[in-house]
Each structure stands twice: as C-alpha cells, then as structure tokens.
N, C-alpha and C positions, 0 to 999 in steps of 0.2 A: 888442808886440815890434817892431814893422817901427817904431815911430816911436824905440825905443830906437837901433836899426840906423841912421836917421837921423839922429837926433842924434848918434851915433859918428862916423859919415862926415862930418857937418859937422864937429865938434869935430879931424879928424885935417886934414883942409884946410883949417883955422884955424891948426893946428901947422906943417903944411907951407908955407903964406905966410909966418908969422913967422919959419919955420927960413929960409926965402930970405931975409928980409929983412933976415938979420944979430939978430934978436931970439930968440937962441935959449933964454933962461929962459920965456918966453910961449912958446914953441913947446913944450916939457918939459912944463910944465903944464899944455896943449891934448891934447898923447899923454895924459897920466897921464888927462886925464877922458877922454879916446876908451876908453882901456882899461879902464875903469872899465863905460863906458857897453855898451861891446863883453862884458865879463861880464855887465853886467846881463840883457843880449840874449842871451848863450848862445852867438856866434860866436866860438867858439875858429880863425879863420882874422881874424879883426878882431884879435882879442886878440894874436897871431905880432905882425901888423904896426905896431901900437903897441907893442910890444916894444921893437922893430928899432928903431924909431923915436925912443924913447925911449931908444935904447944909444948910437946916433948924437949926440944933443942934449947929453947928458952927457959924451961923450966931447969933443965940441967946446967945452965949458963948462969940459975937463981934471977932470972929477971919474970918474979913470980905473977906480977898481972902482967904483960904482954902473954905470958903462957897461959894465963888464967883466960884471957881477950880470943885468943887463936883455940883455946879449946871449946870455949862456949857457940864462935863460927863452926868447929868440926861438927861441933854436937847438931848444931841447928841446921847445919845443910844436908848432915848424916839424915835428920828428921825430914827436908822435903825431897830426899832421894823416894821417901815410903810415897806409896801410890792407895 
C-alpha cells in the first residue's frame, strides 16, 4: 500500500510541474493516474485532491463540464472526508 501512496504523490507532482509549466493535457493525465493510484491505495483524502486537481486542468483546457463533473466529486468527497 505505502509504495501505491507513492507512487500517487509522485504521479500528482509530475501533474503539478506540467500544470506550471503551461502543459496542462500531461498535467490531466498525471491527476487521472494519481487518482487512480490514490484508489488503489485506499486514500480517499489523495483521491479529493486529484479531483480538485483535475477540475482545475480541465477547466483550464475550457472543457467546462468535465471540470464542472470533477469538482462537484472534489466537493463531495471533500464533504465525506468530515467525520
């Protein structure tokens, strides 16, 4: 599990360089495997922020409901993260 974890956090700072660097299609599909890898792992607080992250990337790309799609999921998992 812990090497899935890491591989997520790599893969999400691989998205977040490219998203600086104006490469925001490779940033999109560095979230989608973060979040992939973040479920594999079990971390529904990994999973929120490849969300987030992925609503942003889309949103910036002007593909406005998939990022409207992927933030309404951030929002909603943000909400069963509260205890």
């Amino acid at each position: 599990m812990e090497d899935r974890l890491t591989t997520a956090n790599l893969q999400m700072g691989q998205g977040a360089s490219a998203f600086a660097e104006g490469n925001t299609d490779d940033a999109c599909d560095d979230f989608r495997s973060a979040l992939e890898s973040f479920r594999k792992a079990g971390d529904p607080a990994g999973e929120c922020e490849a969300l987030y992250n992925i609503a942003l990337a889309e949103f910036r790309l002007g593909r406005f409901a998939e990022a409207q799609t992927r933030a309404t999921e951030a929002f909603d998992s943000a909400l069963s993260l509260r205890h």
